[in-house]
C-alpha positions as CSV (number, residue, x, y, z in Angstrom):
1,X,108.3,48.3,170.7
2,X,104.8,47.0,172.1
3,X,105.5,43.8,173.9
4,X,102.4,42.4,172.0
5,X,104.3,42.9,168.4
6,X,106.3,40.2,166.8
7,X,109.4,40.4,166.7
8,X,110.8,41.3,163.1
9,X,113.8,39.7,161.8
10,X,115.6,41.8,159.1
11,X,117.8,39.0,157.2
12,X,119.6,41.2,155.2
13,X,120.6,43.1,158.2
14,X,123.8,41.9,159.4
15,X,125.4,41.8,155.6
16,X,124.6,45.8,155.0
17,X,126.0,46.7,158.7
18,X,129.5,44.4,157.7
19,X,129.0,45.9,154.1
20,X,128.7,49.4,155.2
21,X,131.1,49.4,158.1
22,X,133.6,47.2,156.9
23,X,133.7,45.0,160.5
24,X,133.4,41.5,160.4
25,X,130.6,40.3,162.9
26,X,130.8,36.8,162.3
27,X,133.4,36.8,163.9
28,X,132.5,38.0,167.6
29,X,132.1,35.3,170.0
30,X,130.6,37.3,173.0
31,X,133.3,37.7,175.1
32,X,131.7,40.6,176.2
33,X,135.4,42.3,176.4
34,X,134.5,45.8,174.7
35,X,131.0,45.9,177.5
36,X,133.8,45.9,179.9
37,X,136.3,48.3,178.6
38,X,133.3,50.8,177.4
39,X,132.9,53.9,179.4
40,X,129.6,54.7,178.1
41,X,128.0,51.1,178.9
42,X,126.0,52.3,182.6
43,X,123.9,54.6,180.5
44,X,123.1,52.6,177.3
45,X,119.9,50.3,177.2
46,X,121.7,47.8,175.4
47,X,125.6,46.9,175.6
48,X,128.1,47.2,173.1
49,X,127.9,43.0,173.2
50,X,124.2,42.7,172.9
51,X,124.4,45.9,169.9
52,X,126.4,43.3,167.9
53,X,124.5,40.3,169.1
54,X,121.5,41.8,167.6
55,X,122.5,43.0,164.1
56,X,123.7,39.3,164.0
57,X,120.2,37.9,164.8
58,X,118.4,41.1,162.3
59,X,116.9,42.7,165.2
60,X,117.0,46.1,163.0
61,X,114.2,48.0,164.6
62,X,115.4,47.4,168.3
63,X,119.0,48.5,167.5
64,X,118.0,51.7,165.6
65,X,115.6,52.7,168.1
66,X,118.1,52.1,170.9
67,X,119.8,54.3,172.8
68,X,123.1,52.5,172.8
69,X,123.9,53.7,169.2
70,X,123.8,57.2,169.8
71,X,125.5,57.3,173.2
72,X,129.0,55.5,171.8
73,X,131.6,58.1,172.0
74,X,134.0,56.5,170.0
75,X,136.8,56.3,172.4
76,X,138.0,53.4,170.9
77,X,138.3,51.1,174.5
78,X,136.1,48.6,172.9
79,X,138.5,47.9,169.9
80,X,141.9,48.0,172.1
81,X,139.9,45.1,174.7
82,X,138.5,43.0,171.6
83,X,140.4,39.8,170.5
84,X,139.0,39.9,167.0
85,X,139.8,43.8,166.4
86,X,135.7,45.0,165.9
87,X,135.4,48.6,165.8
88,X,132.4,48.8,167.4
89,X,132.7,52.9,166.5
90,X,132.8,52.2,163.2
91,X,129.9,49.9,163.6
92,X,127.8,52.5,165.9
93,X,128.7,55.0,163.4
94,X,127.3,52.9,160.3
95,X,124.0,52.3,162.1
96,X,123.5,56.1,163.3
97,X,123.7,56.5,159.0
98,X,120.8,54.2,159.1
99,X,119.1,55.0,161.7
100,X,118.6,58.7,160.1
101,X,118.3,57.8,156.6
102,X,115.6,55.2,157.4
103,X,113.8,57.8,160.1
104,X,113.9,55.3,162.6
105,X,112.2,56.9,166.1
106,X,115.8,58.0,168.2
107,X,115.5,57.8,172.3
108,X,118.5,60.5,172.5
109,X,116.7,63.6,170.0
110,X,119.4,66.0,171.5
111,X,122.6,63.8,170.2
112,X,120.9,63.0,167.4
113,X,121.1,67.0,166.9
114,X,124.7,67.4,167.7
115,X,125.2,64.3,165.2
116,X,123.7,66.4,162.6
117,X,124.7,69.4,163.2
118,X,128.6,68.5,163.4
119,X,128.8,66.5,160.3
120,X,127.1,69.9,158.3
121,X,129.4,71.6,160.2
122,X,132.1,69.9,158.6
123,X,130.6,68.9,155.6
124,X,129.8,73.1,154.8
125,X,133.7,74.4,156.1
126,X,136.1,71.2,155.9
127,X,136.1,71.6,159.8
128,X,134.4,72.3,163.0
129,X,132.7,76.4,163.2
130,X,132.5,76.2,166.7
131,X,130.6,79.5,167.2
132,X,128.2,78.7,164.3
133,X,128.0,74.7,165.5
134,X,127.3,75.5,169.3
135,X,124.6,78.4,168.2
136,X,122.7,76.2,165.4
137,X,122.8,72.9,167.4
138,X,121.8,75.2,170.2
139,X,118.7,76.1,168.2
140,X,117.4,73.2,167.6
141,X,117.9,70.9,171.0
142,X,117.9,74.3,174.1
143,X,117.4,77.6,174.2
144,X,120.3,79.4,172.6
145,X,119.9,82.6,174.2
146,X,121.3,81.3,177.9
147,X,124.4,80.0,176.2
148,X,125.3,84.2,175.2
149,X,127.2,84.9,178.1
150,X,129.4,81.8,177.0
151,X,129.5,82.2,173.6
152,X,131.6,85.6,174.0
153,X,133.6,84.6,177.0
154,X,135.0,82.2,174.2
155,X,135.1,84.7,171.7
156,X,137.3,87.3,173.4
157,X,139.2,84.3,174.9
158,X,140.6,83.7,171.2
159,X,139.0,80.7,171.4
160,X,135.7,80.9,169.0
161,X,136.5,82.5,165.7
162,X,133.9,84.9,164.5
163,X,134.3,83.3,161.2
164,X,134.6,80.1,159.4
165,X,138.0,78.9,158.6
166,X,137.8,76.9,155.1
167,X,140.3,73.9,154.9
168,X,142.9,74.6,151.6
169,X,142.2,71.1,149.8
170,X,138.2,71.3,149.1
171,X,138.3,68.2,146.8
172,X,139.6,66.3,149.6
173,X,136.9,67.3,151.6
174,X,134.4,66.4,149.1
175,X,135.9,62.9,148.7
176,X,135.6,62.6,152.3
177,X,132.1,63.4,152.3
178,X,131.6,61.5,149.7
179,X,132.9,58.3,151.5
180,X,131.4,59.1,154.8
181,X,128.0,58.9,153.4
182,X,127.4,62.8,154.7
């Protein structure tokens, strides 16, 4: 953002993030608890804290465009430090859905590739292809052709499957999808 733009408040903001993610907001005080349990706070722009902060205030454009929401790993240490029991993955995780179905401009293009790449993964076989995920994601963020050498060390390791494995309960799947938005 331009430092010579006004700021845009989204109103409607914080009510779709709660809606969509089913945490309750409102209710963080800014302890500041999950910034201190969260492994992933040195490298984000803004911290877990300040995320919330600003869907509270509307600030929509600064926290899809920010780093922060794509680098959450959802380890969880920011729900087991808060008193009020946020999920801040759950959070990150509803905004990352925004952020790509409103085509907001991403700072982290190659986890936004591994983002999209797994849930098709998943979405197309019930579960993870690891040969096929790590080849397409491969494709579109770094040259695939240096990661060969790796690819069949794993393969004759028994540990990448030349084929897709299909989960048994497709309508489950589908219900999942369904409910993850994917």
């Amino acid at each position: 953002m331009n430092s010579s733009e006004p700021i845009r408040i989204e109103a409607g903001f914080m009510n779709e993030v709660t809606e969509r993610s089913g945490q309750m907001f409102s209710s963080c005080f800014q302890c500041r608890s999950c910034s201190g349990g969260c492994p992933m706070a040195e490298e984000m722009d803004y911290l877990p804290n300040e995320i919330i902060r600003m869907v509270q205030l509307g600030l929509k454009q600064e926290v899809l465009e920010s780093r922060s929401v794509w680098l959450c790993v959802g380890c969880l240490a920011c729900v087991s430090e808060c008193p009020n029991g946020i999920s801040l993955p759950e959070m990150m995780d509803t905004l990352r859905q925004i952020a790509l179905e409103e085509k907001a401009t991403v700072k982290e293009p190659e986890v936004v590739a591994f983002h999209q790449e797994f849930l098709g993964q998943v979405k197309r076989y019930g579960r993870l292809y690891e040969l096929g995920f790590m080849a397409r994601y491969r494709m579109k963020s770094l040259p695939a052709l240096r990661d060969i050498p790796n690819y069949m060390k794993f393969m004759f390791s028994g540990r990448l499957s030349l084929l897709p494995e299909r989960i048994h309960k497709r309508v489950d799947m589908k219900k999942l999808n369904e409910v993850c938005h994917v």
